[in-house]
ZADO-1210 file (C-alpha; in nm, 4 decimals, padded with zeros to 6 digits):
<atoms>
<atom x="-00.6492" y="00.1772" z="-02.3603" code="UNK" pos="1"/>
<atom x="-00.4043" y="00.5072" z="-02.2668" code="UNK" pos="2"/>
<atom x="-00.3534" y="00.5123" z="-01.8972" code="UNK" pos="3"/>
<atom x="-00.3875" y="00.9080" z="-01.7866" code="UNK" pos="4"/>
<atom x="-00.0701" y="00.9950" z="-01.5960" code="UNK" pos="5"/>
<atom x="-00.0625" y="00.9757" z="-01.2340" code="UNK" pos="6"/>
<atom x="-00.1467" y="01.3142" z="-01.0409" code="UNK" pos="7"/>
<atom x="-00.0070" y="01.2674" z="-00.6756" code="UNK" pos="8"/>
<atom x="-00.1445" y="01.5918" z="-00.5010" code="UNK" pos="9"/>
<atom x="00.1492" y="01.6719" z="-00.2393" code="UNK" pos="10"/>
<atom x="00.1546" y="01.5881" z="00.1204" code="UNK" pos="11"/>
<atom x="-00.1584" y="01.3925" z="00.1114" code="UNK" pos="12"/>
<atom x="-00.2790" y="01.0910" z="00.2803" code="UNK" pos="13"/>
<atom x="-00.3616" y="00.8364" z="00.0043" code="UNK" pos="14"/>
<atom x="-00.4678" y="00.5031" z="00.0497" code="UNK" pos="15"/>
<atom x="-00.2584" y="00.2753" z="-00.2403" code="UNK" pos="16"/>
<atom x="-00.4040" y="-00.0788" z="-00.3339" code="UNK" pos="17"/>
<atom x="-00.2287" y="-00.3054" z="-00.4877" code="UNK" pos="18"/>
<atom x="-00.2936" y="-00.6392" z="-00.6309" code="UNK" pos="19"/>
<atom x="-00.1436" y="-00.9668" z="-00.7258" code="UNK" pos="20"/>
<atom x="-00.0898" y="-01.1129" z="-01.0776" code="UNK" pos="21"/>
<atom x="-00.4487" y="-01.2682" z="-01.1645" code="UNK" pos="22"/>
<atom x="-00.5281" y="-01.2531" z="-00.7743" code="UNK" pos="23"/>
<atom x="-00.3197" y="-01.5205" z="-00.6946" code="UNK" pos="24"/>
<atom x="-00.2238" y="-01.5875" z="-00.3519" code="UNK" pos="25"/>
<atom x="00.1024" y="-01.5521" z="-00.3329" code="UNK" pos="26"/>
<atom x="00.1294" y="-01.3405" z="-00.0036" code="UNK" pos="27"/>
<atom x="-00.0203" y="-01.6478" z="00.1990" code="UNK" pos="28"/>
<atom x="-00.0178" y="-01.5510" z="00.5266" code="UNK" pos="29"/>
<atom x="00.3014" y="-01.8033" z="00.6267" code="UNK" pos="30"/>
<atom x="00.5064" y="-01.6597" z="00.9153" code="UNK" pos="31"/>
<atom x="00.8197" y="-01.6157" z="00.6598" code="UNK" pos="32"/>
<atom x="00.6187" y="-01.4081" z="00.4371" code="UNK" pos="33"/>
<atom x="00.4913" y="-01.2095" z="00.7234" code="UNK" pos="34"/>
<atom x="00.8256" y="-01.1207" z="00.8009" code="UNK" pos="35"/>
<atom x="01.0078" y="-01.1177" z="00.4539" code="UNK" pos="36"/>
<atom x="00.7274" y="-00.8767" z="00.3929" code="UNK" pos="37"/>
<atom x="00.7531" y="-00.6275" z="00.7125" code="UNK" pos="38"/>
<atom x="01.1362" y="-00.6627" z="00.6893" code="UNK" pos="39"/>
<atom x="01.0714" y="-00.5217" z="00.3329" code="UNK" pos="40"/>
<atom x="00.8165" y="-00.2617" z="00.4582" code="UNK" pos="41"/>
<atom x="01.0331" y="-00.1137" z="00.7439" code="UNK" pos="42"/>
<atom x="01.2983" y="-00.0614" z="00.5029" code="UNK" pos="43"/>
<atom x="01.1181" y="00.1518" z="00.2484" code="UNK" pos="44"/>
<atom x="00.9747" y="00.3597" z="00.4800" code="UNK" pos="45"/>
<atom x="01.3534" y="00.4170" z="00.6346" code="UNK" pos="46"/>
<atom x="01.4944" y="00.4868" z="00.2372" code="UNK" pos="47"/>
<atom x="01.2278" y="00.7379" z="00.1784" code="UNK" pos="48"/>
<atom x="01.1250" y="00.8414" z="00.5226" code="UNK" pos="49"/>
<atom x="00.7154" y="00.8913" z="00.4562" code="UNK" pos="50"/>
<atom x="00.4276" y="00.8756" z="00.7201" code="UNK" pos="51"/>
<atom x="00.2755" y="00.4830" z="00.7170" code="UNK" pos="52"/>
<atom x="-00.0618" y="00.5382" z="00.9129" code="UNK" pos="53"/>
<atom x="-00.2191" y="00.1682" z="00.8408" code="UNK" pos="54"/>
<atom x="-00.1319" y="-00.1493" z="00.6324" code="UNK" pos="55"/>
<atom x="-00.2195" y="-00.4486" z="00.6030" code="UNK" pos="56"/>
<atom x="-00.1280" y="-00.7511" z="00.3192" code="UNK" pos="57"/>
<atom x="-00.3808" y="-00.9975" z="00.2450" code="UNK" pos="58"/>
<atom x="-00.3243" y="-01.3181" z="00.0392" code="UNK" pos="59"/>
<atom x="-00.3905" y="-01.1416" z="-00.3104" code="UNK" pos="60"/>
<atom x="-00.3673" y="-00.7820" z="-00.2838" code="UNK" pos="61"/>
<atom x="-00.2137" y="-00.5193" z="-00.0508" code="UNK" pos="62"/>
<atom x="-00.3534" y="-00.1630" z="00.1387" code="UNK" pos="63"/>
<atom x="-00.1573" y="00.1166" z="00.2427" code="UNK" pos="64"/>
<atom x="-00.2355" y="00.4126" z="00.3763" code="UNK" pos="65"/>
<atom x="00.0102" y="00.6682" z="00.4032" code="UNK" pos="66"/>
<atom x="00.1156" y="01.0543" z="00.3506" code="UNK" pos="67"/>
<atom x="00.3484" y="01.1305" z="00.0390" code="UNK" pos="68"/>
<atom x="00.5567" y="01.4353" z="-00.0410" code="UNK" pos="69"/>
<atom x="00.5160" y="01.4132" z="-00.3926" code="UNK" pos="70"/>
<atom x="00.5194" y="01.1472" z="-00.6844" code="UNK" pos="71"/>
<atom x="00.8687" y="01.1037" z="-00.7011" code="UNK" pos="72"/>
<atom x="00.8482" y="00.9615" z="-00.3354" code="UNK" pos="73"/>
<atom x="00.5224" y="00.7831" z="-00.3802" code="UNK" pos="74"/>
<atom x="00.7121" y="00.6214" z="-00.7340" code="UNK" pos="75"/>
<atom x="01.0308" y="00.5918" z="-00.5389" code="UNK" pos="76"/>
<atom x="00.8718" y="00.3911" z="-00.2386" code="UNK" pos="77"/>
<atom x="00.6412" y="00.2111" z="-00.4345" code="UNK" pos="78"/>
<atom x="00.9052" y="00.0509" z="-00.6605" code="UNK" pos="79"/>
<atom x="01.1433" y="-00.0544" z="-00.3792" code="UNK" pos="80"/>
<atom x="00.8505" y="-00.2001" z="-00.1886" code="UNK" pos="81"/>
<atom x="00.7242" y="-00.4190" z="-00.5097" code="UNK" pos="82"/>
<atom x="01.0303" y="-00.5030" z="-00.6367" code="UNK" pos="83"/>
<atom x="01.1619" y="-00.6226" z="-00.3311" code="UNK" pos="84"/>
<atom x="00.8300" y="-00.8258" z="-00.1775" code="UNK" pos="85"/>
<atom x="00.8041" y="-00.9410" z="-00.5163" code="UNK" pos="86"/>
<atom x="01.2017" y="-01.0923" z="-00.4661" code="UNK" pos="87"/>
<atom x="01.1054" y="-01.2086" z="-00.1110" code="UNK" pos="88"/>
<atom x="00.7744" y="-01.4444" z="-00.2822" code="UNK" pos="89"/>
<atom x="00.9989" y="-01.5644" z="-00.5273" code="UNK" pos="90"/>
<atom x="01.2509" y="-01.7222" z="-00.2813" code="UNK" pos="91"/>
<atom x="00.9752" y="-01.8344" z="-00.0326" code="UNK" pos="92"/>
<atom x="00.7316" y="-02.0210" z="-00.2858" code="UNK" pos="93"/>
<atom x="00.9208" y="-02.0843" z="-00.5595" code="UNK" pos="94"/>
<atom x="00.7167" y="-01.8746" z="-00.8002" code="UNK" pos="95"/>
<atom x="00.9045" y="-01.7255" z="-01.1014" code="UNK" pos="96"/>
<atom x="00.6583" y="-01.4961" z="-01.2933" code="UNK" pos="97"/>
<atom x="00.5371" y="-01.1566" z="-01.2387" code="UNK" pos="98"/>
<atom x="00.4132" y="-01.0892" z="-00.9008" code="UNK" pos="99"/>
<atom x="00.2302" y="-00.7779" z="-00.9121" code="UNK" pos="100"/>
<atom x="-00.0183" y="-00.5448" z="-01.1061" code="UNK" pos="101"/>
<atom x="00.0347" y="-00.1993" z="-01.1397" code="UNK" pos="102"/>
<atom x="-00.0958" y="00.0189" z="-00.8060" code="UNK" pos="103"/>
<atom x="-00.4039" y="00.2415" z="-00.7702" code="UNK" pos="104"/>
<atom x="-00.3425" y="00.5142" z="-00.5506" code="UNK" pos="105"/>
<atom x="-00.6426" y="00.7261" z="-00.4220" code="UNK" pos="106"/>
<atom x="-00.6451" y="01.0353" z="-00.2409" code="UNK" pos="107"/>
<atom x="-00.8035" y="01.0650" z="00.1185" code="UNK" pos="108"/>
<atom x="-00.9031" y="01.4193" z="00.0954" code="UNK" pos="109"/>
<atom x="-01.0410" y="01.4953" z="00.4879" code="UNK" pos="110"/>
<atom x="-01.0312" y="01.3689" z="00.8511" code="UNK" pos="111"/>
<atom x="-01.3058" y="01.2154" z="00.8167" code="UNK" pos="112"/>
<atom x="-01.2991" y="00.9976" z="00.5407" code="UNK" pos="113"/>
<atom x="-00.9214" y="00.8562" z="00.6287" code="UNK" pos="114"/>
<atom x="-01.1060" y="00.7109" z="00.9660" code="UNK" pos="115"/>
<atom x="-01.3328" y="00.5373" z="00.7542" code="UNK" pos="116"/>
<atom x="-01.0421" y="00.3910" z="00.5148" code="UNK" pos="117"/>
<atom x="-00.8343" y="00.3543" z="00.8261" code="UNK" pos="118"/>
<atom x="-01.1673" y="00.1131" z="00.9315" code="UNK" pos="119"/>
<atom x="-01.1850" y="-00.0464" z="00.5852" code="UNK" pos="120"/>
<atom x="-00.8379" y="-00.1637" z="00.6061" code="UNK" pos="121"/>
<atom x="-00.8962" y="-00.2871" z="00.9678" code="UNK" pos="122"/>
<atom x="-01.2182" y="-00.4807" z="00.8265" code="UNK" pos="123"/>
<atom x="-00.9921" y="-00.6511" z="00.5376" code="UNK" pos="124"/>
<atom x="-00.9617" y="-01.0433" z="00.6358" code="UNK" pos="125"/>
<atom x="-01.2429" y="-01.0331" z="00.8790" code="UNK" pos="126"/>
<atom x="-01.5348" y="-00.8809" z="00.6346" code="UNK" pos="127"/>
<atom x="-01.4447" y="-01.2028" z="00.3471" code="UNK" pos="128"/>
<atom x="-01.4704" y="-01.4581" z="00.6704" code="UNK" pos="129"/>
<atom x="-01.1073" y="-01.5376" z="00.7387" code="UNK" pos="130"/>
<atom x="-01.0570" y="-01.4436" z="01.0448" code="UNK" pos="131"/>
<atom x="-01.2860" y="-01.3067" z="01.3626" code="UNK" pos="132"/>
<atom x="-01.0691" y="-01.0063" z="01.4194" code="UNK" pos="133"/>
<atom x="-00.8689" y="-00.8116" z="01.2851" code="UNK" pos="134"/>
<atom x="-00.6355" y="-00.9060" z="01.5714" code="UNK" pos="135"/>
<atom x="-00.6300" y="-01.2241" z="01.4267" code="UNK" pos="136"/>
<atom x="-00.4684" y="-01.1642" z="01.1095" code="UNK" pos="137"/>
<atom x="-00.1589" y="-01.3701" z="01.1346" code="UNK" pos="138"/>
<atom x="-00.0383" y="-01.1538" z="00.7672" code="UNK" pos="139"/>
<atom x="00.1439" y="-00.8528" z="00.7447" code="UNK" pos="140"/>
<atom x="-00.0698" y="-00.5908" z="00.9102" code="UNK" pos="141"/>
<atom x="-00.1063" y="-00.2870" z="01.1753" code="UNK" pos="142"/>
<atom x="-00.3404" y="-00.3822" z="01.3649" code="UNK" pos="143"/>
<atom x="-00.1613" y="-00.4907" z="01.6675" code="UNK" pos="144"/>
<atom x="00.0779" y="-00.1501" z="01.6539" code="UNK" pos="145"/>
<atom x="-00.2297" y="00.0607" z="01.6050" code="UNK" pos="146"/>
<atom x="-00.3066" y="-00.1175" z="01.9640" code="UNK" pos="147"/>
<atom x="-00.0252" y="-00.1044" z="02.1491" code="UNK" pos="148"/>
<atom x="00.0988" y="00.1513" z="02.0503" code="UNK" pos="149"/>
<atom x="00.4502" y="-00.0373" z="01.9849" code="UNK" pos="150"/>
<atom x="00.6833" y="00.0050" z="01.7172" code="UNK" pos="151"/>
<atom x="00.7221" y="-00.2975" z="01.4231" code="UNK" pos="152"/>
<atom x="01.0625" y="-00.4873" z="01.4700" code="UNK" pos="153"/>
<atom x="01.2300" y="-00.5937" z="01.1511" code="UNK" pos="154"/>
<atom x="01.5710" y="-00.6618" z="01.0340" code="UNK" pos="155"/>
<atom x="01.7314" y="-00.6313" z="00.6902" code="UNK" pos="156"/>
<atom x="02.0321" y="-00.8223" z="00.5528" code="UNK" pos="157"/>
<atom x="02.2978" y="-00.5561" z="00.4038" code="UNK" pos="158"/>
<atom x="02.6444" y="-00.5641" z="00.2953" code="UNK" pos="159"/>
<atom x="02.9302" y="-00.4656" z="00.4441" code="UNK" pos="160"/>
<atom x="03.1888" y="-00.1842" z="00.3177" code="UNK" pos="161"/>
<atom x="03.3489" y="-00.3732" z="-00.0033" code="UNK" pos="162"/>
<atom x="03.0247" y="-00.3828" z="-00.2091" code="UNK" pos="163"/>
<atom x="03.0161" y="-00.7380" z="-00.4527" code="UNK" pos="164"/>
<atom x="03.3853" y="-00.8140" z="-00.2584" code="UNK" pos="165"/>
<atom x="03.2839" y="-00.7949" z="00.0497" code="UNK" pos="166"/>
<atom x="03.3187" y="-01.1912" z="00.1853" code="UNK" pos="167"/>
<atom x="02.9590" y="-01.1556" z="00.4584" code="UNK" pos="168"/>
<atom x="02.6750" y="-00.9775" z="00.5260" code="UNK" pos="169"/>
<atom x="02.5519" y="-00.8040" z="00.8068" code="UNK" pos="170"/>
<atom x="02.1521" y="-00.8237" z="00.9547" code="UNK" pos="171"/>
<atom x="02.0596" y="-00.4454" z="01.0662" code="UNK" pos="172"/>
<atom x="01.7691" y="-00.4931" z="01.3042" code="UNK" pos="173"/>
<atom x="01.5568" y="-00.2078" z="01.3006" code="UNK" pos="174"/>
<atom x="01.2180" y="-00.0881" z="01.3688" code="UNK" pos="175"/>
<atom x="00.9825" y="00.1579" z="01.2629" code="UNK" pos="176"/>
<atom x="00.6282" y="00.3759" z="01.4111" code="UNK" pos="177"/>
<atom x="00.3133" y="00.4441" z="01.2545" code="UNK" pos="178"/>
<atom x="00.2235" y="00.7941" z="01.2631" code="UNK" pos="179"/>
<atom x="-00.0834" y="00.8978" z="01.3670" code="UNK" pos="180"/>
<atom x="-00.3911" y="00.9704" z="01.1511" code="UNK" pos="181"/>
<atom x="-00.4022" y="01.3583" z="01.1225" code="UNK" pos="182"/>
<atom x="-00.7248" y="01.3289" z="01.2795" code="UNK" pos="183"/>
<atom x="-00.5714" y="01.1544" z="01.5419" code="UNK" pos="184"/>
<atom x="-00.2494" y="01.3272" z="01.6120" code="UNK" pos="185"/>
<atom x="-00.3232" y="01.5544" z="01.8982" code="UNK" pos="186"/>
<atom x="-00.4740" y="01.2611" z="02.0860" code="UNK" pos="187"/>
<atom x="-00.2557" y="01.0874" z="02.3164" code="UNK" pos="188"/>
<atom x="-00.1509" y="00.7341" z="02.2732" code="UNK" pos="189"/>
<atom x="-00.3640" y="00.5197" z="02.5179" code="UNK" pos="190"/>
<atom x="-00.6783" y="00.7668" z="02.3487" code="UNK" pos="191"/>
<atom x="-00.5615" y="00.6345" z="01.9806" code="UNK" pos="192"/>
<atom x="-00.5272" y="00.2648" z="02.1321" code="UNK" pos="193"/>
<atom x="-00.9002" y="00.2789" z="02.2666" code="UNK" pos="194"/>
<atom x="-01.0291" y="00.4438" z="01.9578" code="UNK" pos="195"/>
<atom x="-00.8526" y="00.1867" z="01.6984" code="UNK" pos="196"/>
<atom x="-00.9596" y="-00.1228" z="01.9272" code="UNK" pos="197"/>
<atom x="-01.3067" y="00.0204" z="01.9277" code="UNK" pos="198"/>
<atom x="-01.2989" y="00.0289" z="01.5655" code="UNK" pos="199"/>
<atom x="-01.1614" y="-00.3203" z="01.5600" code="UNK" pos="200"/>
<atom x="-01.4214" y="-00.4472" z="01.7693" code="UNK" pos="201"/>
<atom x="-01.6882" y="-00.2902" z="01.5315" code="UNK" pos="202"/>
<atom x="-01.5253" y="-00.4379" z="01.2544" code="UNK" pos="203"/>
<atom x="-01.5619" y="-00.7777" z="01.3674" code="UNK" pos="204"/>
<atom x="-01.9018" y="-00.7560" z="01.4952" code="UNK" pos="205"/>
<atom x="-02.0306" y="-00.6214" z="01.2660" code="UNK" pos="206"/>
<atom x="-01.8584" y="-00.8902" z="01.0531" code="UNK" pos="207"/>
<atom x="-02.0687" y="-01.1681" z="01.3376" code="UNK" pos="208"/>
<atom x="-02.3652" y="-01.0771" z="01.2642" code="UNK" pos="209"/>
<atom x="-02.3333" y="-01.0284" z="00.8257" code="UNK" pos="210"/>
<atom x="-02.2319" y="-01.4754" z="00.8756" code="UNK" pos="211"/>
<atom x="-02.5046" y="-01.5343" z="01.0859" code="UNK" pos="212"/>
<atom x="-02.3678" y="-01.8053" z="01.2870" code="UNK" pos="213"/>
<atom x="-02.1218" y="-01.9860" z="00.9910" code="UNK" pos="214"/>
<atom x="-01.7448" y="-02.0362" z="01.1137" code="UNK" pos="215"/>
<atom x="-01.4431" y="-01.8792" z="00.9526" code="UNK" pos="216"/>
<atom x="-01.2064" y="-02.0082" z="00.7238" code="UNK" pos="217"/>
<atom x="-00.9083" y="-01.9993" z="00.9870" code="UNK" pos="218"/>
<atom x="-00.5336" y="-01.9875" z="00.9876" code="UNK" pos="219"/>
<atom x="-00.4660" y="-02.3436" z="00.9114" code="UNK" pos="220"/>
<atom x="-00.7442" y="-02.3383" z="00.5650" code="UNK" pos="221"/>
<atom x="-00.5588" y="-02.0032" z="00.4492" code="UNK" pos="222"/>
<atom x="-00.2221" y="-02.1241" z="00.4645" code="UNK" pos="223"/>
<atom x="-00.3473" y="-02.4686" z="00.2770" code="UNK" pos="224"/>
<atom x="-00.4642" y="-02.3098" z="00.0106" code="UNK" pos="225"/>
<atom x="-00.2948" y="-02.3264" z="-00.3208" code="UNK" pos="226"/>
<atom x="-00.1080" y="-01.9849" z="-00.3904" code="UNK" pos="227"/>
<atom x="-00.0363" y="-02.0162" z="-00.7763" code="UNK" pos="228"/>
<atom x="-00.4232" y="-02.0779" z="-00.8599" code="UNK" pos="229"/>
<atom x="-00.5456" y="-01.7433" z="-01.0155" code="UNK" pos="230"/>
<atom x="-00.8516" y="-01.5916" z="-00.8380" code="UNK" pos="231"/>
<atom x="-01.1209" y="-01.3779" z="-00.9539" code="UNK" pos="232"/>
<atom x="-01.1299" y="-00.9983" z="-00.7970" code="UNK" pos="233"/>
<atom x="-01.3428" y="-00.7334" z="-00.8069" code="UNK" pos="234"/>
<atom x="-01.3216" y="-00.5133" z="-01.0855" code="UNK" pos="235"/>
<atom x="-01.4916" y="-00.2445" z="-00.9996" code="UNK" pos="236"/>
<atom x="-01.3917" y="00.1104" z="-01.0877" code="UNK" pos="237"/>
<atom x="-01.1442" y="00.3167" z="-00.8379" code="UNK" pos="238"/>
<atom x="-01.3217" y="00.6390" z="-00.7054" code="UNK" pos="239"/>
<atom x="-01.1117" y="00.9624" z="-00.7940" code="UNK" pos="240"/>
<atom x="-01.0614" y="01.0052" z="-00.4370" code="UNK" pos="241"/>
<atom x="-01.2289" y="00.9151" z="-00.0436" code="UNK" pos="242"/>
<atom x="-01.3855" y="01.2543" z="00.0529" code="UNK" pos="243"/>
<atom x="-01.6530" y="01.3424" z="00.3025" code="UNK" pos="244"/>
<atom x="-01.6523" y="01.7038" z="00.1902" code="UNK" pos="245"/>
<atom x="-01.7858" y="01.7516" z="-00.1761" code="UNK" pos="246"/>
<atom x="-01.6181" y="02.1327" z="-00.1743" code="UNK" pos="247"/>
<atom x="-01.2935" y="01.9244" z="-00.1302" code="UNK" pos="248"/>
<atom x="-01.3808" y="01.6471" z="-00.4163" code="UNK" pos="249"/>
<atom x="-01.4542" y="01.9690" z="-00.6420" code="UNK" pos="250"/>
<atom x="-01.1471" y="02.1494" z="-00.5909" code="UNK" pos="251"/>
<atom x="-00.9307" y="01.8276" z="-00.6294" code="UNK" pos="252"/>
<atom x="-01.1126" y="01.7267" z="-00.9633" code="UNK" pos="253"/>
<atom x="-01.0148" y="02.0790" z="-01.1160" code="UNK" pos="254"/>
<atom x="-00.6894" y="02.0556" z="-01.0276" code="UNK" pos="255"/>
<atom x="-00.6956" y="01.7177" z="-01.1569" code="UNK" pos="256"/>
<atom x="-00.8246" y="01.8352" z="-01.4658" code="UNK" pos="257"/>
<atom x="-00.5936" y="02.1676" z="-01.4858" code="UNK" pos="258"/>
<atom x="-00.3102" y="01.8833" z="-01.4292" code="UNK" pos="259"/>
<atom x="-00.3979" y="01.6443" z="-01.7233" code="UNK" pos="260"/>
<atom x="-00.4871" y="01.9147" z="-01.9786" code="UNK" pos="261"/>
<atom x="-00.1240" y="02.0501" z="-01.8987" code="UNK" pos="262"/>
<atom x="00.0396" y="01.6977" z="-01.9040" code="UNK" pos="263"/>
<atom x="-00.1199" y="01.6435" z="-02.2359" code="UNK" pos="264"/>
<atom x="-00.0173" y="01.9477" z="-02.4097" code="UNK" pos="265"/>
<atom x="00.3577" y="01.8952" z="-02.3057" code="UNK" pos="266"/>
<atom x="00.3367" y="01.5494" z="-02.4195" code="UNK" pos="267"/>
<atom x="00.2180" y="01.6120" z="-02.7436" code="UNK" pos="268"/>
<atom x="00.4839" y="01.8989" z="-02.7862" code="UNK" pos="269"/>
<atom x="00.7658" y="01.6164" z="-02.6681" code="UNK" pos="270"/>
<atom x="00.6264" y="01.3971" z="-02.9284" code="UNK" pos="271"/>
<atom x="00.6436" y="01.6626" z="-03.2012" code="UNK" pos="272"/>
<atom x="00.9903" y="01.7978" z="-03.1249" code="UNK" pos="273"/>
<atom x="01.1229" y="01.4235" z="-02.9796" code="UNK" pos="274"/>
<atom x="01.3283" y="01.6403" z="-02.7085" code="UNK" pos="275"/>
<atom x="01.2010" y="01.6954" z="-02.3031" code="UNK" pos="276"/>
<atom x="00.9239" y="01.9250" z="-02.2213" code="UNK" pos="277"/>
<atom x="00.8565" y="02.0995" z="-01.9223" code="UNK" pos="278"/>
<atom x="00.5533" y="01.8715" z="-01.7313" code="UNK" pos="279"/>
<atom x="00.3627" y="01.9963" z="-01.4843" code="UNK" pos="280"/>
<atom x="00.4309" y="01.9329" z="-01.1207" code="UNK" pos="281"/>
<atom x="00.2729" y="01.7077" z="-00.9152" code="UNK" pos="282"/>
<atom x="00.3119" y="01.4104" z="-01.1825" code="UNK" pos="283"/>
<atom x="00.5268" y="01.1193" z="-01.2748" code="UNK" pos="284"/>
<atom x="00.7261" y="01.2518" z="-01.5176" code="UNK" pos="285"/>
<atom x="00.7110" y="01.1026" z="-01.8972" code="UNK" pos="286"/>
<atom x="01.0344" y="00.9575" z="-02.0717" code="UNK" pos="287"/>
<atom x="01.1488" y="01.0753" z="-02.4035" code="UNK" pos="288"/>
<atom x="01.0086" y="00.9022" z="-02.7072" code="UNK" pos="289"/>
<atom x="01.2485" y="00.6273" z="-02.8534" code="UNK" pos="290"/>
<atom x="01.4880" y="00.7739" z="-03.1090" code="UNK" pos="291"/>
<atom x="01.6147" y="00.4044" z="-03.2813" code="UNK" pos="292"/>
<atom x="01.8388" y="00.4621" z="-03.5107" code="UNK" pos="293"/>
<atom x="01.8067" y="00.7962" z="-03.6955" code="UNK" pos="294"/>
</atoms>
């Protein structure tokens, strides 16, 4: 089946899942993948310089949320950040096939509804039974920063001046911030820590009462666990967007719609003439149709 093209409405906050090949569990929460994979993180978000407001990587599947410029970021960051977690797996475990499936990014179209994706990322590894709290996740996540407020230490191995000649390489430490939810950005720090450990604490209450007195897997169970064996994952269909005002859903959807109908038309028009057409903004551009030999 055709994929439609990607519409990336600018300087939105979109929440971006991602999953692994077949669900397997290749991100394992191990404390070298949890910092192969925030040494990966904190570099992306230095190349392209975007707004990371929550993350967090379970064993099978990854979600971001975040505020891109355009697609070209979002494809820019996106790439770097698979292609180079996917590198960091491969060296750790010892797997050698593909890694990841493609993204799904999803539009967060008002205040409200990015606290409650901002919550559903926070509930990821405590709502399955993993873990108590989200505190607790000992993966690649945000919770603790979203606490204390405290910036994400990470390091990244470059080379030198010399390129391929050069005879060492150099570790850059570095770090990076979350920004704040929109919602949240006139509120002071210690007012953000309260209201994402309050959210936290919900999380994993509420997460109490759903096992009804049955003990979590743990960290020693997740980390035992087999992370080549292909696992089953929901399949259920992405919405077109996380909205708590329908006005804003509506107005999206027609300029999703406006956006495809255009895409289509200079697709069809590349096809016919085999040479670039002019694509409407706010997409992935397409590439030119293979010549071969003629």
């Amino acid at each position: 089946m055709a994929r439609n093209p990607r519409f990336v409405k600018p300087r939105t906050v979109y929440e971006i899942t991602a999953r692994t090949v077949e669900g397997r569990r290749l991100f394992r929460p191990t404390p070298a993948l949890r910092k192969a994979v925030l040494d990966v993180l904190g570099r992306a978000i230095a190349l392209f310089g975007l707004d990371v407001y929550a993350f967090i990587y379970l064993s099978n599947h990854l979600h971001l949320l975040a505020m891109f410029l355009d697609g070209e970021q979002m494809r820019g960051f996106m790439r770097h950040l698979g292609r180079n977690t996917a590198a960091s797996v491969k060296a750790i475990t010892g797997w050698s096939g593909d890694v990841w499936e493609r993204y799904q990014p999803i539009p967060v179209l008002d205040d409200t509804a990015s606290i409650r994706r901002l919550r559903y990322i926070l509930s990821n590894g405590v709502k399955e039974g993993l873990v108590e709290h989200p505190l607790d996740w000992p993966g690649p996540s945000s919770a603790h920063s979203l606490v204390s407020g405290e910036p994400i230490e990470t390091e990244w191995v470059v080379r030198p001046p010399g390129g391929v000649h050069a005879t060492s390489l150099v570790i850059e430490r570095s770090s990076f911030d979350l920004t704040p939810l929109p919602a949240w950005a006139a509120l002071s720090r210690a007012e953000r820590s309260w209201l994402a450990r309050r959210l936290m604490d919900d999380v994993a209450e509420e997460a109490r009462q759903a096992r009804n007195g049955k003990p979590v897997l743990g960290i020693d169970a997740l980390r035992g666990i087999d992370p080549f064996e292909p696992t089953p994952l929901e399949d259920t269909p992405a919405p077109l967007a996380h909205f708590s005002d329908e006005q804003l859903f509506l107005a999206y959807k027609d300029e999703r719609a406006a956006f495809l109908a255009e895409h289509r038309r200079s697709g069809a028009h590349q096809s016919l003439t085999r040479s670039p057409a002019l694509y409407p903004p706010f997409g992935f551009p397409a590439a030119l149709p293979y010549k071969g030999d003629d």
